[in-house]
N, C-alpha and C positions, 0 to 999 in steps of 0.2 A: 137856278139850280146851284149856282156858283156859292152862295151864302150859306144853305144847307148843307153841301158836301165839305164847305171850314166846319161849320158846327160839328157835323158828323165826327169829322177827320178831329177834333178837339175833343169830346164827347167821348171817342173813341180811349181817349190815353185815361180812363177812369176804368182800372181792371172791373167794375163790379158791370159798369154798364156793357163793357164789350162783353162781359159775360151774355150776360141777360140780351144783348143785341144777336150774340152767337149763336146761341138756342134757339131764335126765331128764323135763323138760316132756310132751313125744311121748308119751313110756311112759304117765307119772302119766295124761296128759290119756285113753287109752287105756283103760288098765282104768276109769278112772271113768265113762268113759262106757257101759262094758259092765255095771258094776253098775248104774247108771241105767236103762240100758235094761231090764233085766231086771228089775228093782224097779217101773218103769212098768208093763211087760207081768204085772206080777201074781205071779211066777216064784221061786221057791224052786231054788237052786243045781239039785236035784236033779230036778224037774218039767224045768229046761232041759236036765238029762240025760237024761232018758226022752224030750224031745222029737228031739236031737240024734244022740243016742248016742255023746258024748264022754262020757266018766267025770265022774263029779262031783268027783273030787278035781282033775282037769286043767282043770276051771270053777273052782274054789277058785283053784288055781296062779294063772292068768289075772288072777284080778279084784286078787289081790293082788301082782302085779309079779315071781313066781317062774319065770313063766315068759313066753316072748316068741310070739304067735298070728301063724300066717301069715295071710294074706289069707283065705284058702278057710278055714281056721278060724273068721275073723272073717264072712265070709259064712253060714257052718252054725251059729252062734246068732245071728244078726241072724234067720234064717231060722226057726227055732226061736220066735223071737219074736214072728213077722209082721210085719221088718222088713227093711230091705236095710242095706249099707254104705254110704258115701260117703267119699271119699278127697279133701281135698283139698291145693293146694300153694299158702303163703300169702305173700307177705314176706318174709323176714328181718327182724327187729327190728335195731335197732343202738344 
C-alpha cells in the first residue's frame, strides 16, 4: 500500500488531478463507509445478501465504486445490518 500512497501523494501535487480526485470524495467516502459497516456488523458480502436480497455480486459492485446505490438501496443494507442511513449536507470546502 506503501507505493501507491507515494504515487497518490505525487499524483496529488498536479492541480487538475486533485481536482478531478476531489469530486469523487462523495463516492470514495460512500462505499467505505458501506464496507465499514458491514465489516463492523460481522457480515461477509454474501450473509448481507441472504439478509437483503440484493445479489451478492451487486454488494461487491457497490463497495467497490462500480456501481452508484440509490437511497432505498442504501436503506436495505444499513437495514440488513441493524442499522439506518444518515444523509447529511456539510460546507463546501474552498
Amino acid at each position: 500500500m506503501t507505493k501507491f500512497n507515494d504515487y497518490l501523494k505525487e499524483q496529488m501535487e498536479d492541480p487538475g488531478f486533485k481536482a478531478e480526485w476531489d469530486a469523487l470524495e462523495p463516492e470514495f467516502s460512500i462505499m467505505q463507509a458501506m464496507i465499514d459497516a458491514r465489516k463492523a456488523s460481522g457480515l461477509t458480502q454474501k450473509q448481507l445478501s441472504e439478509r437483503t436480497g440484493i445479489a451478492q455480486a451487486d454488494i461487491s459492485k457497490l463497495e467497490s465504486g462500480n456501481a452508484n446505490p440509490s437511497l432505498k438501496t442504501l436503506q436495505r443494507l444499513a437495514a440488513g445490518m441493524g442499522m439506518k442511513v444518515k444523509v447529511e449536507f456539510l460546507p463546501a470546502r474552498n
